[in-house]
C-alpha positions as CSV (number, residue, x, y, z in Angstrom):
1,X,45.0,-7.8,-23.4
2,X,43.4,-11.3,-24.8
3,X,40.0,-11.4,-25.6
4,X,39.3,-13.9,-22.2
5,X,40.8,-10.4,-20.1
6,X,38.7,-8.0,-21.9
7,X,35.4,-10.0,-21.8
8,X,36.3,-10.7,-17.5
9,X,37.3,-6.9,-17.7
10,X,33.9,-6.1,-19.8
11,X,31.6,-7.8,-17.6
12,X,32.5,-5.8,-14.5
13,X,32.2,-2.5,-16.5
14,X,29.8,0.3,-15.0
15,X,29.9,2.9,-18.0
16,X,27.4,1.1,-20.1
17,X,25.5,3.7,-22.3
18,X,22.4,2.9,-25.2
19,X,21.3,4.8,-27.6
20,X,19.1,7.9,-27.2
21,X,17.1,7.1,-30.4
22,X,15.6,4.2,-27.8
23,X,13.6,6.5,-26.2
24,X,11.4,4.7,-22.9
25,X,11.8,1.3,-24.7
26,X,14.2,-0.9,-23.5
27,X,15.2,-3.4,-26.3
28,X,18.1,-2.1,-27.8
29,X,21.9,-2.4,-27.0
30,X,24.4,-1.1,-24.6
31,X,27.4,-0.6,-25.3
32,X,30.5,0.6,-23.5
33,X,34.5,1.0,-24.5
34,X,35.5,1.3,-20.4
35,X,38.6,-1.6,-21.6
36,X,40.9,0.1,-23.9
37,X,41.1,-1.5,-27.1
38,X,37.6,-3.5,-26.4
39,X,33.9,-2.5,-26.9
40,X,30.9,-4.3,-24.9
41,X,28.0,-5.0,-26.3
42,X,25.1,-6.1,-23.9
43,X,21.3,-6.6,-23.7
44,X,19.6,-3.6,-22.3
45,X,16.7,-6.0,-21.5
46,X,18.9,-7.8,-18.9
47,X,21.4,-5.2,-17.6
48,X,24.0,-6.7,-15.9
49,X,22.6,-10.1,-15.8
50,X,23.5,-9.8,-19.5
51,X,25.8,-12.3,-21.7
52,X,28.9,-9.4,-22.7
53,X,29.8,-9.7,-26.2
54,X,33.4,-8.5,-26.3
55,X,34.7,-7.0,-29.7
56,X,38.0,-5.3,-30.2
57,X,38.0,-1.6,-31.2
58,X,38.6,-2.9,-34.8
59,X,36.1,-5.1,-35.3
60,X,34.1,-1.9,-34.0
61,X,34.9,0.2,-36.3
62,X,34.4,-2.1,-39.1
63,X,31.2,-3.5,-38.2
64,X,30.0,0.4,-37.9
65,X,31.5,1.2,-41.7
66,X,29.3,-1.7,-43.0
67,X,26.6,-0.5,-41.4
68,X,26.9,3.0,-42.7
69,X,26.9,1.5,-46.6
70,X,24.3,-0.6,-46.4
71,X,20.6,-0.7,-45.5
72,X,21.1,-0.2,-41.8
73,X,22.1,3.6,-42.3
74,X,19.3,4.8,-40.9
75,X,20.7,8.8,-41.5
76,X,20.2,7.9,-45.3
């Protein structure tokens, strides 16, 4: 699947999930992986009237292995 499939694919998902560190606030992230192979990444702000950002599993995992070495590890 292109990244134009997975993004159409993405927009019409229903399994979007955020964190449960966000507690009763909503500005944070959703995120599902409904498309194999894709993540979505969405504002929970808007909900589906959100802009999808489509990133394949990959990029993903990567992006989360930065995170986790640098500053943004909030476990650390």
């Amino acid at each position: 699947m292109n990244h134009h499939d997975a993004l159409a694919a993405l927009s019409n998902a229903t399994g979007w999930r955020k964190s449960t560190r966000s507690a009763a606030q909503n500005c944070c992230l959703e995120v599902t992986a409904e498309v194999t192979g894709w993540i979505g990444v969405r504002d929970t702000k808007l909900g589906a009237r959100s802009p999808v950002l489509a990133v394949s599993t990959g990029q993903w995992t990567a992006m989360l292995a930065v995170a986790k070495i640098t500053e943004f590890d909030l476990a650390a």
